[in-house]
C-alpha positions, 0 to 999 in steps of 0.5 A: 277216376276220371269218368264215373257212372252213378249208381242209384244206391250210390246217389243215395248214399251221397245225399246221406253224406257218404264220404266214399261216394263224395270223395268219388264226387271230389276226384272226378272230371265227369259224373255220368248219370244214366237215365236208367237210373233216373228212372229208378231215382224218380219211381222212388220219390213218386213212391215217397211223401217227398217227390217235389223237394227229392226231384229239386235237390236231384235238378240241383245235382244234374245241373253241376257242371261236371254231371252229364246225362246219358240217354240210350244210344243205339250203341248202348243198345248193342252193348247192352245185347252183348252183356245180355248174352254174356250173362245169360250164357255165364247163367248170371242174370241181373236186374234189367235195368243194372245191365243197361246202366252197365252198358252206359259204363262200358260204352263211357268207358266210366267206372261204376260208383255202386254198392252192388255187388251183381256187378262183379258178375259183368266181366268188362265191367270197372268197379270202384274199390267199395264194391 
């Protein structure tokens, strides 16, 4: 895997130590962070006891030469319309904020290091092997 898309549950499972998510980490030229996922890492350290030494060890983790951050784009935009209708005319919804982590992915061309398994319903969709 050249390019990957981190998952909120697979940062997770990367701060636990979880050797498929840091082999994942080891074999990659580039680590995706959506800001969706951003989004979700931050409401969980705000909803913890640890939200200052969470948010340091996850600046530690976007300033590693390999980790960009992905902002919404008009492009992913109209993508994340075109999975929409797909899944909604498939009867599939997913969580919002998975569909537009979704849409980073297919706009990368990246594939999603996840544990959830929704995303299988996502037919354009590249899924790592744990899934």
């Amino acid at each position: 895997m050249k390019e990957i898309i981190l998952d909120t549950n697979a940062y997770s499972r990367y701060l636990a130590g979880d050797e498929n998510v840091l082999n994942a980490l080891a074999k990659t030229d580039t680590v995706y962070m959506s800001i969706f996922v951003l989004g979700e890492l931050y409401a969980g350290f705000k909803a913890g006891s640890r939200e200052k030494e969470n948010k340091e060890i996850l600046d530690r983790f976007l300033q590693k030469p390999t980790v960009t951050i992905l902002d919404a784009t008009i492009d992913t935009s109209d993508v994340f319309g075109m999975l929409k209708n797909i899944l909604k005319k498939a009867g599939t919804p997913l969580p919002i904020n998975d569909v537009w982590i979704a849409s980073h992915a297919v706009e990368t061309g990246s594939t999603i290091v996840t544990y959830d398994s929704h995303f299988k319903k996502i037919p354009t969709i590249r899924l790592w092997d744990y899934v």
